[in-house]
Residue frames relative to the residue before (quaternion, step in Angstrom):
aa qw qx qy qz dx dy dz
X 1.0000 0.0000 0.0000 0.0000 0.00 0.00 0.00
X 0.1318 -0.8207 0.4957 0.2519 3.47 -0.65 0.98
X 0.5485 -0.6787 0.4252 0.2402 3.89 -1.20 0.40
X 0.5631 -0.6676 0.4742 0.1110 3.34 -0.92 0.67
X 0.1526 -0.9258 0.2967 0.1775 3.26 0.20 0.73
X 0.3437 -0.8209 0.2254 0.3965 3.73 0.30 0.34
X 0.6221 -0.6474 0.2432 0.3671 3.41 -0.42 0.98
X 0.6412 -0.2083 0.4226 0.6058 4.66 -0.66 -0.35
X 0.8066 0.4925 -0.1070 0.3088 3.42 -0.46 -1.57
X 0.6116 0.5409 -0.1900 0.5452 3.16 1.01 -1.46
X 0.7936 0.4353 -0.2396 0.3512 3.63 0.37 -1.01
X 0.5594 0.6578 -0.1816 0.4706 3.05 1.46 -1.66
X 0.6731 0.5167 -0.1860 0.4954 3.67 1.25 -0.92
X 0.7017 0.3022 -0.3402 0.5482 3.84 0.85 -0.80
X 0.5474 0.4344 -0.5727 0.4285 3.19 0.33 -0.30
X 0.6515 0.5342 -0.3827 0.3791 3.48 -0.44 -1.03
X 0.8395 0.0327 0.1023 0.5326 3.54 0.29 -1.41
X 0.0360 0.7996 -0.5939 -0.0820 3.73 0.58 0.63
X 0.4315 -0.5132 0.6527 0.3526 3.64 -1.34 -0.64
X 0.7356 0.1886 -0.0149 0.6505 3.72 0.67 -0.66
X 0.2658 0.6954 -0.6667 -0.0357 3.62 -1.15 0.27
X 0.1183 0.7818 -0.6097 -0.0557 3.93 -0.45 0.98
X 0.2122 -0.6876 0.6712 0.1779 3.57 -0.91 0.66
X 0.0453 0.6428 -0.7637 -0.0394 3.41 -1.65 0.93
X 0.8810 -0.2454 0.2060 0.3482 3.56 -1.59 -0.13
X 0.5343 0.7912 0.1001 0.2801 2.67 1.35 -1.44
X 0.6361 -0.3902 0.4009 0.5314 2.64 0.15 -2.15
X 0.2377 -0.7390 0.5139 0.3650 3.61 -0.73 0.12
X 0.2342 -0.8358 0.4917 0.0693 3.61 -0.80 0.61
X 0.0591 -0.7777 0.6245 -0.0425 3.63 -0.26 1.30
X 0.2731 -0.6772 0.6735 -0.1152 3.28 -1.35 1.63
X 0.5480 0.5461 -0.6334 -0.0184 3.20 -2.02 0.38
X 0.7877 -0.4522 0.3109 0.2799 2.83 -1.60 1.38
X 0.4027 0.5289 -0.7082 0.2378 3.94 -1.07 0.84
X 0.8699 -0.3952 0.2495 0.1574 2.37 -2.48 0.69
X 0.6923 0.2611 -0.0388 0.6716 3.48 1.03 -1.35
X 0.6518 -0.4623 0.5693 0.1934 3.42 -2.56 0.80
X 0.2686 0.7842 -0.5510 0.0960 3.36 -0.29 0.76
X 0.2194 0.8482 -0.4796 -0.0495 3.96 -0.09 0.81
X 0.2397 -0.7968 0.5433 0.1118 3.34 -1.30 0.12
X 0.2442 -0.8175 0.4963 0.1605 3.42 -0.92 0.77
X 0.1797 -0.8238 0.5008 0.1956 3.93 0.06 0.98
X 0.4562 0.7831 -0.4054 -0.1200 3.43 -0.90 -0.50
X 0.5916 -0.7427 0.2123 0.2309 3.16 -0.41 2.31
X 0.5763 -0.4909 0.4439 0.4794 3.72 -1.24 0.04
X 0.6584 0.5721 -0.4468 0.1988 3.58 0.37 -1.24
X 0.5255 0.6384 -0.3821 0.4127 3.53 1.60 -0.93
X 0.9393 -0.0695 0.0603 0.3304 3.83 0.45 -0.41
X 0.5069 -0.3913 0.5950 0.4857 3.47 -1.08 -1.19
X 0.7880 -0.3448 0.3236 0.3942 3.79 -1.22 0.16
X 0.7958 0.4591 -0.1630 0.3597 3.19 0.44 -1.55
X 0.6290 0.5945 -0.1481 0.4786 3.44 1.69 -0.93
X 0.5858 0.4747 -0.2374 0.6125 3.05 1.77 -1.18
X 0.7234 0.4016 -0.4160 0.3772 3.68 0.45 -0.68
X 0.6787 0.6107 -0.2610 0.3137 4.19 1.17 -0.51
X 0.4347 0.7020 -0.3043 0.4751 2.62 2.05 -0.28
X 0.8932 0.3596 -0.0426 0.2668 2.65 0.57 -1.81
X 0.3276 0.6435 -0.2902 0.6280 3.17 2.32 0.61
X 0.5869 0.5527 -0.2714 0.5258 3.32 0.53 -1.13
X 0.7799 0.3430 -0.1604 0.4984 3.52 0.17 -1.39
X 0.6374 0.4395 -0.4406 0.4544 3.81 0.49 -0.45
X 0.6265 0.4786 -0.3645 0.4957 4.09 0.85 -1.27
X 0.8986 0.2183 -0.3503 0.1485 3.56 0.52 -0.44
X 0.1248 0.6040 -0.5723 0.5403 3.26 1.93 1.36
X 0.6580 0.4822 -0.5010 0.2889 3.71 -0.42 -1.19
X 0.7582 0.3755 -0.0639 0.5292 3.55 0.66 -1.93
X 0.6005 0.5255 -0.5073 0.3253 3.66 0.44 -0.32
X 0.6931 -0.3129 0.3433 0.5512 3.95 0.33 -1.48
X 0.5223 -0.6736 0.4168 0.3159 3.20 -1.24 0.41
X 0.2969 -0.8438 0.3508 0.2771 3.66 -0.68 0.99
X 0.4683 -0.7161 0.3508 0.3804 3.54 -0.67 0.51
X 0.6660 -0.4637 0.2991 0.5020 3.79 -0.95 0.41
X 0.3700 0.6172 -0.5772 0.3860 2.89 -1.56 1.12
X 0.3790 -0.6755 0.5800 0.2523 3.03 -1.59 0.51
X 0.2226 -0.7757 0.5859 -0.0736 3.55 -0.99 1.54
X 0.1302 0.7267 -0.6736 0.0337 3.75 -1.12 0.42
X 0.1769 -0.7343 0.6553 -0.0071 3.14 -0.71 1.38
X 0.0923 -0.6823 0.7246 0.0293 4.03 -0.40 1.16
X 0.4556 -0.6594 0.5785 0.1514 3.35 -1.16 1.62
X 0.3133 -0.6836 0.6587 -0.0246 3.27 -1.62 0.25
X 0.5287 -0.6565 0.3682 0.3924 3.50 -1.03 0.69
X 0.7752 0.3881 -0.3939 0.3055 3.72 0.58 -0.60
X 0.5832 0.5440 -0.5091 0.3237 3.60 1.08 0.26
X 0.4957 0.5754 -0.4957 0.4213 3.69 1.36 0.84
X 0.6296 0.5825 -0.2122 0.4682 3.46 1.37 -1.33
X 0.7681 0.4267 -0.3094 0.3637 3.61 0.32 -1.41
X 0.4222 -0.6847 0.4411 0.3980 3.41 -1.04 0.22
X 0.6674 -0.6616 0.1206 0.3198 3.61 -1.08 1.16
X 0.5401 0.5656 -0.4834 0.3934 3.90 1.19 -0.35
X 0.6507 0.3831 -0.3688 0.5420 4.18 0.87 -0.56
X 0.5339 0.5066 -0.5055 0.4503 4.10 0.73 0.04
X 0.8025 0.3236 -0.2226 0.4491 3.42 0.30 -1.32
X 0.6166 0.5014 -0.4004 0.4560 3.75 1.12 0.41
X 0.5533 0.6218 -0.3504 0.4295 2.89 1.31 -0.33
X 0.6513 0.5502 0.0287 0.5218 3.22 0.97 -1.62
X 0.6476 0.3410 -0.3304 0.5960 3.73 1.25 0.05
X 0.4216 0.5214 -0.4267 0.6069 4.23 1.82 -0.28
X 0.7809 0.3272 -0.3839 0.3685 3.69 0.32 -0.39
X 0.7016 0.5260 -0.3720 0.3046 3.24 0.79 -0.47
X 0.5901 0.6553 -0.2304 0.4115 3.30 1.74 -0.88
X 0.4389 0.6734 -0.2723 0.5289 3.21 2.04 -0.90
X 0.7757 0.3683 -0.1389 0.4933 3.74 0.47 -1.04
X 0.6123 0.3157 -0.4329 0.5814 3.57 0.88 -0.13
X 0.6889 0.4042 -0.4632 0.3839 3.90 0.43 -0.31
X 0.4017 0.6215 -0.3583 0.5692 3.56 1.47 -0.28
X 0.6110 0.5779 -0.3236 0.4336 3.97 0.52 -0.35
X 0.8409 0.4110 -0.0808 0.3428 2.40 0.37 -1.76
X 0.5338 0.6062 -0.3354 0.4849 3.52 1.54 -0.74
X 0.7076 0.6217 -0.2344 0.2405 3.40 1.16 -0.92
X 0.5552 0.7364 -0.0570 0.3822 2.12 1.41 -1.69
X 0.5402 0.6365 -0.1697 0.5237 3.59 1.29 -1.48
């Protein structure tokens, strides 16, 4: 399934005002509830050069693909330095504690 990316505006907005914001080692993961799947992978200059900035952000996309499937919404995962460094079975666990975080966050809501 391919993802939807989220538009300037779109981003510029959750950040600012997310519905959900958990930070882990990892990554930091901004959430809110809409109709349609819409994710994005951020990941700032300060974290590298290009090539560093671009392994991250691989690293972090392979371990959405294989972690779980995300529920609609708009998502932005802003990389971090250890999801270049660690090795990838404690990234994509890591990164599956956040998603579960945000579906149990649903569900509380939801209630």
């Amino acid at each position: 399934m391919k993802w939807v990316p989220l538009k300037r505006f779109q981003i510029q907005d959750l950040i600012q005002s997310p519905a959900l914001k958990i930070s882990l080692p990892e990554c930091v993961i901004f959430y809110k509830p809409q109709s349609e799947l819409r994710v994005s992978i951020l990941v700032g200059r300060k974290l590298g050069k290009a090539h560093q900035r671009n392994r991250i952000r691989r690293r972090l996309r392979e371990a959405l693909r294989l972690s779980c499937h995300l529920e609609t919404g708009l998502w932005i995962f802003m990389g971090r330095m250890p999801a270049m460094i660690e090795d990838f079975d404690s990234l994509r666990s890591g990164v599956m504690k956040g998603i579960l975080k945000v579906k149990a966050w649903e569900g509380q809501s939801a209630e």
